[in-house]
C-alpha positions as CSV (number, residue, x, y, z in Angstrom):
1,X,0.0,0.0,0.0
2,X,1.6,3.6,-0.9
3,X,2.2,6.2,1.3
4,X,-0.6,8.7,-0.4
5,X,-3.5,5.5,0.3
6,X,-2.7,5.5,3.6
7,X,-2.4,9.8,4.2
8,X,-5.7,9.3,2.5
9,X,-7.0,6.3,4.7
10,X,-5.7,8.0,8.1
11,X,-7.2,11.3,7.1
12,X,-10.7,9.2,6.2
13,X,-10.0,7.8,9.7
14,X,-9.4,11.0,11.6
15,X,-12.6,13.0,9.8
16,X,-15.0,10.3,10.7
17,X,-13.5,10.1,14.1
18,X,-13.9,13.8,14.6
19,X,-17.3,13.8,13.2
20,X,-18.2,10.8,15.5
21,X,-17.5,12.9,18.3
22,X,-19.2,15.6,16.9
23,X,-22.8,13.2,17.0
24,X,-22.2,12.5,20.7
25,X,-21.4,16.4,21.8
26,X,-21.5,19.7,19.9
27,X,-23.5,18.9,16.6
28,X,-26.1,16.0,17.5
29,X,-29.0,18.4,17.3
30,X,-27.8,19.1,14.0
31,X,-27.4,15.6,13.1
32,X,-30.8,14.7,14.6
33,X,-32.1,17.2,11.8
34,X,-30.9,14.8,8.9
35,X,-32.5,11.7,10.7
36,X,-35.0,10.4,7.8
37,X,-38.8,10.7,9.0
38,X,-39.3,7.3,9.8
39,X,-37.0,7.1,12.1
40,X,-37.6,10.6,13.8
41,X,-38.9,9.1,16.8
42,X,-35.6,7.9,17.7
43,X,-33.8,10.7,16.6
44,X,-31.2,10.5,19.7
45,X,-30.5,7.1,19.5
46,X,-29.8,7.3,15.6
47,X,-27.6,9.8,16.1
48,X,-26.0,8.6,19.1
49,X,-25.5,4.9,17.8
50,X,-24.2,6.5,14.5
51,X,-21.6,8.7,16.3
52,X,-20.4,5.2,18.1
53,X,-19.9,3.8,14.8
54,X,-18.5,6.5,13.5
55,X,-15.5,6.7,16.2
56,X,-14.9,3.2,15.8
57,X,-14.5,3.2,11.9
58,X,-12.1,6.1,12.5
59,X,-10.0,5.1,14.8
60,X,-10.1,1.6,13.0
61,X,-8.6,3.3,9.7
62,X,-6.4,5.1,11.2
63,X,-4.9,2.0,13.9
64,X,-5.8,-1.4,12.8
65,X,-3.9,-1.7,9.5
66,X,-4.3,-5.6,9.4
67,X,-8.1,-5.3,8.8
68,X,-8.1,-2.1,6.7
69,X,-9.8,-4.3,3.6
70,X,-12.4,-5.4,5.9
71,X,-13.0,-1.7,7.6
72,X,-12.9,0.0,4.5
73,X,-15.9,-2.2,2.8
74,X,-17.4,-1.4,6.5
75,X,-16.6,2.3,6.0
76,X,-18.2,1.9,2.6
77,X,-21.0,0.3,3.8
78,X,-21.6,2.7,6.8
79,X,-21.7,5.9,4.0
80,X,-24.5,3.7,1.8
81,X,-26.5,3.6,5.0
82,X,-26.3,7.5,6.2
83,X,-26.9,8.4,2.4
84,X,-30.8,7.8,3.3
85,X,-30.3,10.6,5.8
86,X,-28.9,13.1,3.3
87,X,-31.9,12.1,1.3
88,X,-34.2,12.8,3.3
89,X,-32.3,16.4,4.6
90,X,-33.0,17.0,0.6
91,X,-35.9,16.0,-0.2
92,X,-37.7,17.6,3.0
93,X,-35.9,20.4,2.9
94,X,-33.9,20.3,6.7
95,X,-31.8,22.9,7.0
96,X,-28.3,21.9,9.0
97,X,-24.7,22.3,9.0
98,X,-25.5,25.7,6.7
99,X,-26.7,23.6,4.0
100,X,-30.0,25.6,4.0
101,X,-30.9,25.5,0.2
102,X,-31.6,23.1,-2.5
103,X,-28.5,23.5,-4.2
104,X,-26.5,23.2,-1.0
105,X,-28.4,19.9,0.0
106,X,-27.8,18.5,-3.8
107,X,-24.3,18.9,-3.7
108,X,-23.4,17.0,-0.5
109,X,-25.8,14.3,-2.5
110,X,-22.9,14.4,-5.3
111,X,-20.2,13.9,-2.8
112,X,-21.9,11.1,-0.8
113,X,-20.6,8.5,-3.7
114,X,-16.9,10.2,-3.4
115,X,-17.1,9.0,0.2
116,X,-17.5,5.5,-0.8
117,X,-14.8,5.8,-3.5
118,X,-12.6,7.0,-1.1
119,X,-13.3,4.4,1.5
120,X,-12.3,1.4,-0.6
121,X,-9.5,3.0,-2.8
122,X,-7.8,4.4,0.3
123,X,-8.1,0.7,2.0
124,X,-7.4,-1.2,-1.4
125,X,-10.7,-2.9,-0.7
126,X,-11.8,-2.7,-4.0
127,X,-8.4,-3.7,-5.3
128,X,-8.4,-6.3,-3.3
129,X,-11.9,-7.5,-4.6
130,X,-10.9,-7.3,-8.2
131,X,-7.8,-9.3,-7.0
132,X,-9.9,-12.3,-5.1
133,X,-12.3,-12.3,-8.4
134,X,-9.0,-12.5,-10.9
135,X,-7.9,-15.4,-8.2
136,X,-11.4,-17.3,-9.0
């Protein structure tokens, strides 16, 4: 694995640790905001439960280098599942962390995907995928 994958990994690791924290403290109202509908009832806990995850995904990029294949499809996975939230904060029209028009809410839409890319290039996970399947 090259030097810029993991900058890029631990950086991945560090931002999701950072925003982990900032579910469980200074930002969870605003997180609570992009909880979709359905799940509004249990806003807290979403966010709460999320910002657990979050940490641990972080601080798993950035110190368990034996399983970074395994935490980056995790990671990946993880971004799949919040995307619903950053549907929703869209398509209802939720105004939080200053994304308080359409436009604003579209474009994190576009970058959602990036996050995934990042996740597995930054991991090799998806090299390592196309490398099993080349195996088979």
């Amino acid at each position: 694995m090259n030097l810029l994958k993991k900058a890029f990994q631990v950086l991945l690791g560090a931002l999701l640790a950072y925003s982990g924290v900032g579910h469980l403290t200074t930002n969870r109202l605003e997180f609570q905001a992009q909880v979709p509908s359905l799940l509004q009832p249990h806003a807290d806990l979403v966010v709460l439960v999320s910002g657990v995850v979050e940490i641990a995904l972080g601080v798993g990029l950035i110190v368990l280098w034996k399983y970074r294949v395994q935490i980056g499809w995790a990671t990946a996975v993880f971004f799949v599942a919040v995307f619903w939230g950053n549907i929703s904060q869209y398509v209802n029209g939720v105004d939080a962390f200053g994304l308080n028009s359409d436009i604003a809410r579209a474009v994190r839409l576009v970058f959602q995907p990036l996050l995934v890319v990042w996740a597995l290039w930054s991991t090799g996970a998806w090299r390592s995928y196309h490398s099993r399947g080349a195996r088979n």
